[in-house]
C-alpha positions in Angstrom: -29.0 -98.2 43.5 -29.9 -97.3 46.8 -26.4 -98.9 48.6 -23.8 -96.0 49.2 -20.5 -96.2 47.3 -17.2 -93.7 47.8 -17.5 -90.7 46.1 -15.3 -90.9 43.1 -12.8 -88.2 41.6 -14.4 -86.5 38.1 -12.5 -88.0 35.2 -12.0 -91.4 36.8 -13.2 -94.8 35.4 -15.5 -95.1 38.6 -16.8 -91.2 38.1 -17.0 -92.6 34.3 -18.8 -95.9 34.9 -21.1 -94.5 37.4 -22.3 -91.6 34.5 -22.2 -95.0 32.1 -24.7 -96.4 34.3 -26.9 -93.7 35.3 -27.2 -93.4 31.8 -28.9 -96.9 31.5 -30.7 -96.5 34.3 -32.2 -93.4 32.8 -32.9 -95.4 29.5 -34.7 -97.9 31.5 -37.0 -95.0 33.3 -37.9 -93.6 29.8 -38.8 -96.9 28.4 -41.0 -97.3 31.3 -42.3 -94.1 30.8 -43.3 -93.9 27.1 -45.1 -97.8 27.9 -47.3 -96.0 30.2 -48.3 -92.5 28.3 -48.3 -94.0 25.0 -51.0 -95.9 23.2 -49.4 -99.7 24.0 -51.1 -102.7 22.8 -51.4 -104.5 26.2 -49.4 -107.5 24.3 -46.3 -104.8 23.7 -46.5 -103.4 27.0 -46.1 -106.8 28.5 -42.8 -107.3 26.4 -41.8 -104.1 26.6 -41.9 -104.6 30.9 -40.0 -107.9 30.4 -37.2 -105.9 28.5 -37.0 -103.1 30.9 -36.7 -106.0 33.8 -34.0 -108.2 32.1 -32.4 -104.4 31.4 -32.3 -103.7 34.8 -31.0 -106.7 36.2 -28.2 -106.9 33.5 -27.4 -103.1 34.7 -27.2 -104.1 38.2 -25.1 -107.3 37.4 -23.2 -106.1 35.3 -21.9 -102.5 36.9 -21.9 -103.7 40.5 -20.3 -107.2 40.2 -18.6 -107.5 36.6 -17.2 -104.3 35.9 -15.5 -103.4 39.0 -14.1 -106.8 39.2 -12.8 -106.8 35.2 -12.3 -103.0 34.4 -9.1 -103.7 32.1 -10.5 -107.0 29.9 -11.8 -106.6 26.7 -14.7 -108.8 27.3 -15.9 -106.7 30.2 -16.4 -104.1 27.8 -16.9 -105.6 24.3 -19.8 -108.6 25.4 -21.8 -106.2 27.6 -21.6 -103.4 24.4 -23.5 -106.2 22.2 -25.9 -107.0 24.9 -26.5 -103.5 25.7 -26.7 -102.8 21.3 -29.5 -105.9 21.7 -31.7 -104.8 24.2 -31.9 -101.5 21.8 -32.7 -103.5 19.4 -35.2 -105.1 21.3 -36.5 -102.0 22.4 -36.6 -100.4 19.1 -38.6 -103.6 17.4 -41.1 -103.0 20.0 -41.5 -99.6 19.8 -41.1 -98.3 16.6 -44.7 -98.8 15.1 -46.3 -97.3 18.1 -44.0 -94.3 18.9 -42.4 -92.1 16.8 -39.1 -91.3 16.8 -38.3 -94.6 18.6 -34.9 -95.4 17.3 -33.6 -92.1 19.9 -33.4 -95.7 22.7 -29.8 -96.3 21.0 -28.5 -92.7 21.6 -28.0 -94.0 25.3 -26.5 -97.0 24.7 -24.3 -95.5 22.4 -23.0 -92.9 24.6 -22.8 -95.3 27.9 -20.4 -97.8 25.1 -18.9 -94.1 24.2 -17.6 -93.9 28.1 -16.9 -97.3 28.7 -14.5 -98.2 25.9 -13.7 -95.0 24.4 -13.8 -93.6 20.7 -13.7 -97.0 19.2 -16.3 -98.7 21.8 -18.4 -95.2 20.7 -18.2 -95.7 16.8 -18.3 -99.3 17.5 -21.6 -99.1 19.0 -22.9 -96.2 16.9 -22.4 -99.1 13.9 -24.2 -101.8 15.7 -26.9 -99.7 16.5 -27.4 -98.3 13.0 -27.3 -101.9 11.3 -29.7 -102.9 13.9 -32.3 -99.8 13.3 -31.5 -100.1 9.6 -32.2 -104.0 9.8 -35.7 -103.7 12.2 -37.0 -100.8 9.2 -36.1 -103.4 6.3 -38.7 -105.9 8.2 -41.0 -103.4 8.9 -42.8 -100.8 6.9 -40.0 -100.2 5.0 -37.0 -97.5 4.8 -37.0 -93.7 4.1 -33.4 -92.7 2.7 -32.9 -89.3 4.2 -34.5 -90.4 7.3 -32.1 -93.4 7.7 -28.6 -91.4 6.7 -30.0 -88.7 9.8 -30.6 -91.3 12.0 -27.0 -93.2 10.9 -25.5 -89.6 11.2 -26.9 -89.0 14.7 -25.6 -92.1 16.0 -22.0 -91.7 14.5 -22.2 -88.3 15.9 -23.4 -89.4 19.5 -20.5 -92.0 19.8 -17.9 -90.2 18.4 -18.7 -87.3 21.2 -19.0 -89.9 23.5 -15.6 -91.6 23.0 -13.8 -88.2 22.9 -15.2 -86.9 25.9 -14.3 -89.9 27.7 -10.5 -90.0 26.3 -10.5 -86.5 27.4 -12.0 -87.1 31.0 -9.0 -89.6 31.6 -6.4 -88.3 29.7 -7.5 -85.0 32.5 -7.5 -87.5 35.3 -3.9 -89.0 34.9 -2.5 -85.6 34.5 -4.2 -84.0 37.8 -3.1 -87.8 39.2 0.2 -87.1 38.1 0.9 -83.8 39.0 -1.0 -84.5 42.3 1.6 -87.3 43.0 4.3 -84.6 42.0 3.3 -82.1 44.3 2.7 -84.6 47.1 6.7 -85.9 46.5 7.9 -82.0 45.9 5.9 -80.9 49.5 7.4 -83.5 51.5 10.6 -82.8 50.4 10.2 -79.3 50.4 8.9 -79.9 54.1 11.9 -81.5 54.8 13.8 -79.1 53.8 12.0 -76.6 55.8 12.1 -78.6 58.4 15.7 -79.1 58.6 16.9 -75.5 59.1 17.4 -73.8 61.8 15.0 -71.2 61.3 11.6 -71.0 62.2 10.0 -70.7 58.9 5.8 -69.2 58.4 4.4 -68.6 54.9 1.3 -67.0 54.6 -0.7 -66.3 51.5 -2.5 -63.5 50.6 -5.3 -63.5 52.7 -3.3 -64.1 55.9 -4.0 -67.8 56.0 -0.9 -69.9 57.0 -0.1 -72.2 55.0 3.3 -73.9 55.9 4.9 -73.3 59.5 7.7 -75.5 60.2 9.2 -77.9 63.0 11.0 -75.0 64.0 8.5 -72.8 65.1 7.8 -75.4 68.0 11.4 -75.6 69.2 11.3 -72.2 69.5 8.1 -71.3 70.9 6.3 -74.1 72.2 3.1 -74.9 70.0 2.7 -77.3 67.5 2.4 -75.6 64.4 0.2 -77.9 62.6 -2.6 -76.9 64.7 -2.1 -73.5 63.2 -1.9 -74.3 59.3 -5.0 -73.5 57.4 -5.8 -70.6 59.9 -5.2 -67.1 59.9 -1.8 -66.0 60.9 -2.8 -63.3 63.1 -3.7 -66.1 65.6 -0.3 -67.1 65.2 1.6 -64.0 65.4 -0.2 -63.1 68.6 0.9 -66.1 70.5 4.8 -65.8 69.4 4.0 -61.9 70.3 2.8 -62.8 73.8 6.2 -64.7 74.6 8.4 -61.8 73.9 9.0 -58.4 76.2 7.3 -56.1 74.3 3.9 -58.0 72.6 2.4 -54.2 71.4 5.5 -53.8 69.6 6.5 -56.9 67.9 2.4 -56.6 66.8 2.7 -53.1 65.4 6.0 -54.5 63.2 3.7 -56.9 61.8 0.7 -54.6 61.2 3.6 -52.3 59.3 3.7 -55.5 57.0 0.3 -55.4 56.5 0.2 -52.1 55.2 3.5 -52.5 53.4 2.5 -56.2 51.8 5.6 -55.9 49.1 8.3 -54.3 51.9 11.0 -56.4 53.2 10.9 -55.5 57.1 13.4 -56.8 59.8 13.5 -56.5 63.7 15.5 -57.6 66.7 13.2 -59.1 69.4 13.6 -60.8 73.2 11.9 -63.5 73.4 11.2 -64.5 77.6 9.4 -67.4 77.0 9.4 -70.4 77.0 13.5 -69.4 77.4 14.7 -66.0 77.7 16.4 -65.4 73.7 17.3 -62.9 71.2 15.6 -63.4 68.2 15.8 -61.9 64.5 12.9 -61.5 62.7 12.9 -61.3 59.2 9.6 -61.0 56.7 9.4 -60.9 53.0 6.9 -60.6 50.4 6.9 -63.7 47.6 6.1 -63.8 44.0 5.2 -66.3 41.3 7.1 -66.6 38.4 4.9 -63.9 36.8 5.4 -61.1 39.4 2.2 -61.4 41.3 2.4 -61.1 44.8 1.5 -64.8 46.7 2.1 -64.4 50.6 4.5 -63.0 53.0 7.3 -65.5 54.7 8.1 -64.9 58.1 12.0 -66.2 59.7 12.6 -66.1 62.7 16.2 -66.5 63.8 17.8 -67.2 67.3 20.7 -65.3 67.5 21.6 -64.9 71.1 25.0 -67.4 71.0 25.7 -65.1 67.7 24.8 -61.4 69.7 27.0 -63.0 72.7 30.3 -63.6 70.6 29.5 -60.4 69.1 29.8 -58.6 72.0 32.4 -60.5 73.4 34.5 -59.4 70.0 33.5 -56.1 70.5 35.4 -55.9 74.0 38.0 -57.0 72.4 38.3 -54.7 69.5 37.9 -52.2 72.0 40.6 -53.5 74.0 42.8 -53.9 71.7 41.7 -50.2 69.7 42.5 -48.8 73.2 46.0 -50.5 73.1 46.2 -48.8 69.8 45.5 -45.2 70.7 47.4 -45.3 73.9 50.5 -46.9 71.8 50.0 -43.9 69.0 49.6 -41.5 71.7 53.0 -42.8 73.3 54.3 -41.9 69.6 53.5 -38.4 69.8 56.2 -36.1 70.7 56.3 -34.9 74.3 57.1 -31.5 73.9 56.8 -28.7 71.1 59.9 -27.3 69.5 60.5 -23.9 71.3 61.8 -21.6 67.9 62.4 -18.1 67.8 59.6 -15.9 65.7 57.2 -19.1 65.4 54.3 -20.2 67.6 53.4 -23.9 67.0 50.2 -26.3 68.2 50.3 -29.8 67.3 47.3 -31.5 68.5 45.6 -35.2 68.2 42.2 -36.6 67.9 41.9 -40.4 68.3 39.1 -41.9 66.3 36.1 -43.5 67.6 33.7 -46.4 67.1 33.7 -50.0 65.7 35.1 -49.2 62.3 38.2 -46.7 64.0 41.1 -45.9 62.5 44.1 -45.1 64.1 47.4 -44.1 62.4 48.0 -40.3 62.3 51.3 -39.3 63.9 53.2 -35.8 63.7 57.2 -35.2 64.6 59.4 -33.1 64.8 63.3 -33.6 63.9 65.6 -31.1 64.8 68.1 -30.4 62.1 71.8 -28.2 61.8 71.7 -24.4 61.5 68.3 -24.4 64.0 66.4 -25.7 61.0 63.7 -28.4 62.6 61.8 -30.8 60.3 58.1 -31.4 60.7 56.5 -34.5 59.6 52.7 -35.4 59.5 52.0 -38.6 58.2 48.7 -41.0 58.1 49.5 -44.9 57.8 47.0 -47.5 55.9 45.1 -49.7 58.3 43.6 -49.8 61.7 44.6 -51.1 65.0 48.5 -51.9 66.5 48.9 -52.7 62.7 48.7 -49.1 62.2 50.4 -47.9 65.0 53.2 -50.0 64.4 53.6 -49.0 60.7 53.7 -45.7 62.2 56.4 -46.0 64.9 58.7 -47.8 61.5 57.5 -44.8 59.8 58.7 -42.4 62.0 61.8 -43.9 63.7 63.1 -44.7 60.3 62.8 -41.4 59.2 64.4 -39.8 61.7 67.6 -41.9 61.3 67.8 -40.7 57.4 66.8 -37.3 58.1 70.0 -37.1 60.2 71.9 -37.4 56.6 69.3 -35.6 54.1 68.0 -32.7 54.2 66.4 -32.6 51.3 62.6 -33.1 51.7 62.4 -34.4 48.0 65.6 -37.0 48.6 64.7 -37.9 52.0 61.3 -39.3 50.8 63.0 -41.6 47.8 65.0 -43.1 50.6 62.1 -43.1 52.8 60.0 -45.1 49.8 62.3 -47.8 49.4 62.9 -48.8 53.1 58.8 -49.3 52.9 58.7 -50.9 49.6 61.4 -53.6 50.9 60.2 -53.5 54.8 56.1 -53.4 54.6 53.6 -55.8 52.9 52.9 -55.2 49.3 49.4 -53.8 50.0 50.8 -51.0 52.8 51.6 -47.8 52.1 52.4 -44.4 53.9 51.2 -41.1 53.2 53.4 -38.6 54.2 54.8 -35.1 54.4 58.0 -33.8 55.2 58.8 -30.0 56.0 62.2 -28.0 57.1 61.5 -24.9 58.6 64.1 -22.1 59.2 62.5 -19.7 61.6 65.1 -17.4 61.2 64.6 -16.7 57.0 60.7 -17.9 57.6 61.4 -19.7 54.9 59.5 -23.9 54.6 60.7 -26.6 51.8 58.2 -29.1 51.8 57.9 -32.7 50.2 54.2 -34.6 49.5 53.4 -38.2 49.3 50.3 -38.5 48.7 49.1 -36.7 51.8 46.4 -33.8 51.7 48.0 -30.7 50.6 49.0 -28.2 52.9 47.6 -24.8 53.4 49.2 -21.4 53.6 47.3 -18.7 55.2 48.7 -15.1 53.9 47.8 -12.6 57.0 48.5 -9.8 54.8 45.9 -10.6 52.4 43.7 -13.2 54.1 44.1 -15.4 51.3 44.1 -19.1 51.5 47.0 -20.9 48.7 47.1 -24.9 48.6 50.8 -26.2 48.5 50.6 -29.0 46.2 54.0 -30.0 45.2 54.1 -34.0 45.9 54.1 -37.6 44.5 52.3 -40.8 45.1 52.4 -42.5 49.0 55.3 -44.2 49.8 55.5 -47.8 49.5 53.7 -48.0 45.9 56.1 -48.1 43.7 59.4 -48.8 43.3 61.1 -45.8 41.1 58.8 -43.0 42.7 60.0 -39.4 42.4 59.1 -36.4 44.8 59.5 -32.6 44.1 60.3 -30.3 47.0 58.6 -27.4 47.0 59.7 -23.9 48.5 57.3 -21.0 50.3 58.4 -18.5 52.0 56.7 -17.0 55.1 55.8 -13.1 56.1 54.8 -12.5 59.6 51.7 -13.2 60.9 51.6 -15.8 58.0 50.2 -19.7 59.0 51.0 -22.9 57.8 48.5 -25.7 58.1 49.4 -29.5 57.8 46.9 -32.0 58.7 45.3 -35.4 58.2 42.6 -36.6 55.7 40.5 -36.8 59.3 39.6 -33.6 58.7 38.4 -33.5 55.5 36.6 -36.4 54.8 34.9 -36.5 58.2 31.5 -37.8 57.1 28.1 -36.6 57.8 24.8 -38.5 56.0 27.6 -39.8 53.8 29.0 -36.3 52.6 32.5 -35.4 53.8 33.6 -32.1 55.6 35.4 -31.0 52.7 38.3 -28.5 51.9 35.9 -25.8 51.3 34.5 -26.1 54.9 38.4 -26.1 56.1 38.8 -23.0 53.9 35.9 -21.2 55.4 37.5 -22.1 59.2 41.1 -21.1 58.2 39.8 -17.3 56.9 37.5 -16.6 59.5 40.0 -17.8 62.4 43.5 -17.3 60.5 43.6 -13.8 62.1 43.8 -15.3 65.7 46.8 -17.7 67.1 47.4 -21.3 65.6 45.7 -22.6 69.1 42.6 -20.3 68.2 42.4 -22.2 64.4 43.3 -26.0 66.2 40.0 -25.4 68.7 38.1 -24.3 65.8 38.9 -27.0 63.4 38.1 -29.9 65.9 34.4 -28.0 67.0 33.3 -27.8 63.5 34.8 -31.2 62.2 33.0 -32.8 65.6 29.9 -30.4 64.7 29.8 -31.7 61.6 30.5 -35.4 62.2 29.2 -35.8 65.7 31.5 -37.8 68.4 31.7 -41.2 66.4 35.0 -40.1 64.1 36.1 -42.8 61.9 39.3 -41.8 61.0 41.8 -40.0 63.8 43.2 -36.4 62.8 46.4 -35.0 63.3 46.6 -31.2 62.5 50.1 -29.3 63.2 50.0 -25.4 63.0 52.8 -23.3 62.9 52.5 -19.5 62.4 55.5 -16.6 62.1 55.1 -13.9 64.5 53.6 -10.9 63.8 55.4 -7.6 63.9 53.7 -6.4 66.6 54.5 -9.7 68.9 58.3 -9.5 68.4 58.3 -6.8 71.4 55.6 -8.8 72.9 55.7 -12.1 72.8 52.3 -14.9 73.3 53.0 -18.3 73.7 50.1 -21.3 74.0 49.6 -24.7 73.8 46.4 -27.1 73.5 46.2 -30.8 75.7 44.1 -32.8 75.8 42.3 -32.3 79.8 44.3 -35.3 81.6 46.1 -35.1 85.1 49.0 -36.4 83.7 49.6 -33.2 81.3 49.9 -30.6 84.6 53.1 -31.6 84.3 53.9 -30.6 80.5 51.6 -27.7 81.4 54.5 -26.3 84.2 57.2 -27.2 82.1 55.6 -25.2 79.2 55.3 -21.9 81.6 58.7 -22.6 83.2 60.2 -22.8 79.4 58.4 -19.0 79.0 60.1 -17.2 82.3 63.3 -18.9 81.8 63.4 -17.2 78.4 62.2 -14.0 80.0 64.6 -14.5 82.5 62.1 -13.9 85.3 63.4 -14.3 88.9 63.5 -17.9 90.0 61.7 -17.2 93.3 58.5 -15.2 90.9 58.6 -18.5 88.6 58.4 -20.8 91.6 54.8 -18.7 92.5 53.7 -18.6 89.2 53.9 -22.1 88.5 52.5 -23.3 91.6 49.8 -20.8 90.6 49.5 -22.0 87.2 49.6 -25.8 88.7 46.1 -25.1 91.1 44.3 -23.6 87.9 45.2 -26.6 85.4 44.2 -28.9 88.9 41.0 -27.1 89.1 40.5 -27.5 85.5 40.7 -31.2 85.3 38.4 -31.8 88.2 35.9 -29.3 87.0 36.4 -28.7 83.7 36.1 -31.7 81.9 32.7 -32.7 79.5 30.8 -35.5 80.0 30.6 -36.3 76.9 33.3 -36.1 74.1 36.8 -35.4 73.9 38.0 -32.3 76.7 41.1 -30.2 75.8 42.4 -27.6 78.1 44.3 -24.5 76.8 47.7 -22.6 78.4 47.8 -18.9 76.6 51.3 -17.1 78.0 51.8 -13.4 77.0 54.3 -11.0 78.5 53.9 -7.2 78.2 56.3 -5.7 80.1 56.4 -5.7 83.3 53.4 -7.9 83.0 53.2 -11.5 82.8 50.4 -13.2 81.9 48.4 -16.9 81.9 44.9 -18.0 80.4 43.9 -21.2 81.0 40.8 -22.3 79.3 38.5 -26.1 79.7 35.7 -26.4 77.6 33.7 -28.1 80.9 30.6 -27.4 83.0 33.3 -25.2 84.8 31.8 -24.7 89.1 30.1 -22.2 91.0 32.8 -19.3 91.5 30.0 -17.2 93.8 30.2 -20.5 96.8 33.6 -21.1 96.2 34.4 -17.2 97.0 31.5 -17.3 99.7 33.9 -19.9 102.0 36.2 -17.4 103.0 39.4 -18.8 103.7 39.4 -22.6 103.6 40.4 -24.7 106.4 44.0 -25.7 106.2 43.0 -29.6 107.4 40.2 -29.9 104.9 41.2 -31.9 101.6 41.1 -29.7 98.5 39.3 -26.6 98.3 42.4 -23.7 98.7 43.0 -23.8 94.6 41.1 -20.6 94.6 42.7 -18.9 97.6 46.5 -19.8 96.8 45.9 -18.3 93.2 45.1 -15.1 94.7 47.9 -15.0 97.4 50.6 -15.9 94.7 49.7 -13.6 92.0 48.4 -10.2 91.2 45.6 -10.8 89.8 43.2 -13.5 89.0 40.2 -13.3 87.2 37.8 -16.5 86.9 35.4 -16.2 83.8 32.8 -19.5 84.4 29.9 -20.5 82.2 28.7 -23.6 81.0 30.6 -24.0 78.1 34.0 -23.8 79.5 36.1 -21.3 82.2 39.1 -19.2 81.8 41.4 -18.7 84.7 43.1 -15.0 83.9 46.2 -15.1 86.4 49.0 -12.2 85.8 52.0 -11.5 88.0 54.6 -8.3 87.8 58.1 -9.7 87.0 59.6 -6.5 88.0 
């Protein structure tokens, strides 16, 4: 007994035979034991020894070379049962008049036949045994009833326990076997799997242990991740963390998991070693199918071929977004209508950001009896897409409007030129005014567009045109009501874009009530005064990034009190390339004035330096910068304001030069203001500066 075997597994037949034969081995101690405590004639003890010895060389026979040799034949297990039921007996025939009790030397043999063969080795030997003990007490001193059904009972009783336990212990072995085998085949696939995708894969259980890392995880950063499984994962985390550019922080993400164990958490890294990467980290809790949280798995993603044709498709959005806006601007009409009794503003904010869109236009047709028509209209889509559907848009309406007056008519015909020219899922939203300046009267059509607003200057009261129909391009049959308004002085008319109104802030839009609250408090001013108050609180309220570009056109019928003195303005965007439309907007003033040619000529060199001046100084770093041209005339007065919105320049060094030096580059803006005009006034601060110039036309 003293050679070492392999441990086995609890449940096996090893595990089982080796209890089996302990067993015997016990038996034989206590035989030895009750020979030497208990009064033994010496002839008894000598035959009980002999026993004991053939029992323990049949034991070592028998479980060392036979039964590990025959496990599955019957006779391995039946003949050695009958032999171990005879020594018992043998036992039992020797003891029995000197010990009481003596018959308990068959409870081990049944019980070792009980885990050997089972329920029916068990029984089997409980029978044996009792026909034995029952057959010994017939030759001997005879046979007590009751004490012979206990003992019978006792036996049955030890087998049958015996034989159960040991079907059990099996029957518990093959499944564990089993599902061990299972779980074996599902890991390695499972491994495989794992080990197959392209992302480095950690999973680590409660306690922080890791318990699978993948192949991965050693492409990526270096280590073998074997060497890491069955070991906490904060040794792990910290060697990925000291390859990447900022180890404190990539450790603090994880610590956030940590304390968040059931938050999903993901973070951009840069990884510098072993190769300079981007990476994406991902980490998730994981539950069993009861809920109960198991572990955390860690991904880690390379993404630096993805981030590189991101940004390389990002260029060329914003190429070809650029292409957009420049085409759309190119749309825009180069010059306002000059009407009698009407100041106009049409201005135009191009979208910004990766989700833009651009298709706002405005236009303006002129029409018999100095009628004009004024369209706004805001195409579906983003991109040239959109800019092209609004050069169709616009071109095609101008070639009906040339027939139909009608704002109601002109948008049938204008819906089924779409319908039959434009995919099924484009569409046009669209109005369509004529304005006589001379009643002050507008008729107005609506497809779809945001309704119009009609500021009354008599009563300050704010009233939402909202004759209309659906877009154009939607349906075939579509039907549009013109609607009529008619106009005091000092009275405004607002068109714009959906831009304005749904502008979005923390996903809640501007809103018309906003826009309502801008058009009372600044209706009382000029339509250039409500345009730069619009765009401040719709960028105030959505910040720089505008999804969606805006289009806003304000007319407004002179006041009483300006038909003796008229004001004239316009708003541009702050661009060299608008000094030019500036001039021609002053020159357009004096000429109706009819203000000495000579005077003009001063004036608009005059007028030239201050928009110069206000490119180069006035413009914002930051954002969209507009420059504003205010002309008023009050006899024998004439009058310019021009306003930027930029960090403006020091007036008290510029005036502290003197006068400049005629071969020095720049710098005489300043000085030829004065000596052309009157008067000039420079108001500077940081949030813009107004250039007052003002001239006698006498």
């Amino acid at each position: 007994m003293a050679n070492v075997r392999p441990a086995a597994r609890k449940g096996s037949w090893s595990w089982v035979a080796r209890v089996a034969e302990l067993t015997g081995w016990g038996t034989a101690a206590l035989i030895v034991l009750i020979l030497n405590v208990g009064d033994i004639p010496p002839s008894t003890y000598s035959a009980g020894l002999t026993v004991v010895a053939c029992l323990g060389i049949w034991l070592l026979i028998y479980f060392r070379a036979v039964l590990p040799r025959r496990e599955d034949s019957w006779w391995t297990v039946g003949i050695p049962l009958v032999q171990a039921v005879g020594f018992g007996c043998m036992t039992f025939a020797l003891l029995h008049d000197h010990v009481a009790s003596a018959q308990v030397v068959f409870v081990p043999v049944i019980v070792s036949a009980g885990l050997l063969a089972g329920l029916t080795g068990g029984l089997s030997a409980a029978a044996l045994s009792a026909a034995g003990y029952l057959a010994i007490t017939n030759f001997g001193t005879g046979m007590n009833g009751v004490a012979a059904s206990f003992t019978g009972g006792i036996f049955l009783l030890s087998g049958s326990i015996a034989g159960l336990l040991s079907r059990e212990l099996r029957s518990h072995y093959r499944g564990e076997q089993e599902e061990h085998r299972l779980a074996t085949a599902v890991r390695h696939r499972l491994m495989a799997v794992v080990d197959a995708v392209d992302e480095a894969i950690v999973f680590r259980d409660r306690q922080g242990t890791v318990r699978v890392a993948n192949r991965r995880v050693a492409a990526l950063f270096g280590f073998e991740p074997d060497d890491h499984v069955g070991q906490p994962g904060v040794e792990l985390l910290r060697q990925i963390a000291r390859q990447t550019d900022d180890p404190e922080e990539l450790m603090e993400f994880f610590q956030t998991v940590r304390d968040l164990p059931e938050q999903e958490l993901r973070r951009d890294i840069e990884q510098i070693i072993p190769v300079r990467r981007k990476l994406r980290v991902f980490s998730g809790p994981t539950f069993d199918e009861k809920g109960t949280l198991v572990g955390r798995i860690d991904v880690f993603t390379d993404i630096t071929e993805a981030a590189k044709r991101a940004e390389e498709i990002e260029v060329l959005y914003m190429q070809a977004r650029k292409t957009a806006e420049s085409y759309q601007r190119g749309l825009l009409p180069v010059e306002m209508p000059r009407l009698p009794r009407v100041g106009m503003v049409a201005h135009y904010i191009a979208a910004a950001g990766s989700r833009a869109v651009c298709g706002d236009f405005y236009d303006f047709v002129p029409l018999a009896e100095g009628r004009v028509g004024l369209v706004l209209g805001d195409v579906c889509g983003i991109g040239p897409k959109a800019a092209n559907d609004a050069a169709l848009t616009r071109y095609t309406l101008r070639s009906f409007a040339e027939q139909i007056s009608d704002p109601g008519a002109l948008l049938q015909w204008m819906n089924a030129h779409i319908r039959r020219q434009s995919a099924p899922e484009r569409f046009v939203r669209l109005i369509v005014g004529v304005l006589d300046p001379e009643r002050a009267v507008l008729d107005y059509a609506n497809a779809g567009h945001v309704p119009p607003i009609v500021y009354r200057a008599a009563t300050g009261e704010v009233e939402w045109l909202g004759e209309g129909g659906i877009p154009l391009g939607i349906e075939d049959d579509a039907r549009y009501k013109a609607g009529h308004v008619e106009l005091a002085p000092g009275d405004m008319v607002i068109l714009y874009t959906d831009g304005v109104t749904e502008a979005p802030r923390d996903g809640r839009p501007f809103g018309q009530g906003r826009l309502t609250d801008l058009i009372t408090q600044y209706g009382v001013g000029s339509p250039g005064e409500l345009v730069q108050a619009i765009r401040r609180g719709v960028e105030s309220w959505a910040g720089n990034e505008l999804r969606d570009d805006i289009a806003m056109l304000i007319f407004q019928i002179a006041p009483d009190k300006m038909l003796s003195e008229p004001v004239r303005e316009i708003v541009l965007p702050n661009e060299p390339s608008r000094i030019s439309e500036i001039r021609r907007f002053v020159a357009a003033f004096l000429a109706d004035l009819r203000a000495p040619v000579e005077t003009s000529s001063e004036i608009l060199l005059a007028v030239g330096e201050a928009a110069g001046n206000a490119y180069r100084h006035g413009r914002r770093n930051n954002g969209r910068s507009e420059i504003r041209v205010r002309c008023e005339y009050e006899r024998p007065e004439f009058s310019v304001e021009v306003t930027d919105d930029g960090p403006g320049f020091d007036l008290a060094e510029v005036e502290g030069r003197g006068t400049p030096d005629p071969f020095a580059q720049g710098g005489r803006g300043l000085f030829l203001m004065k000596e052309l005009m009157d008067g000039v006034t420079v108001d500077c601060s940081g949030q813009g500066t107004t250039v007052h110039l003002h001239r006698s036309l006498t």
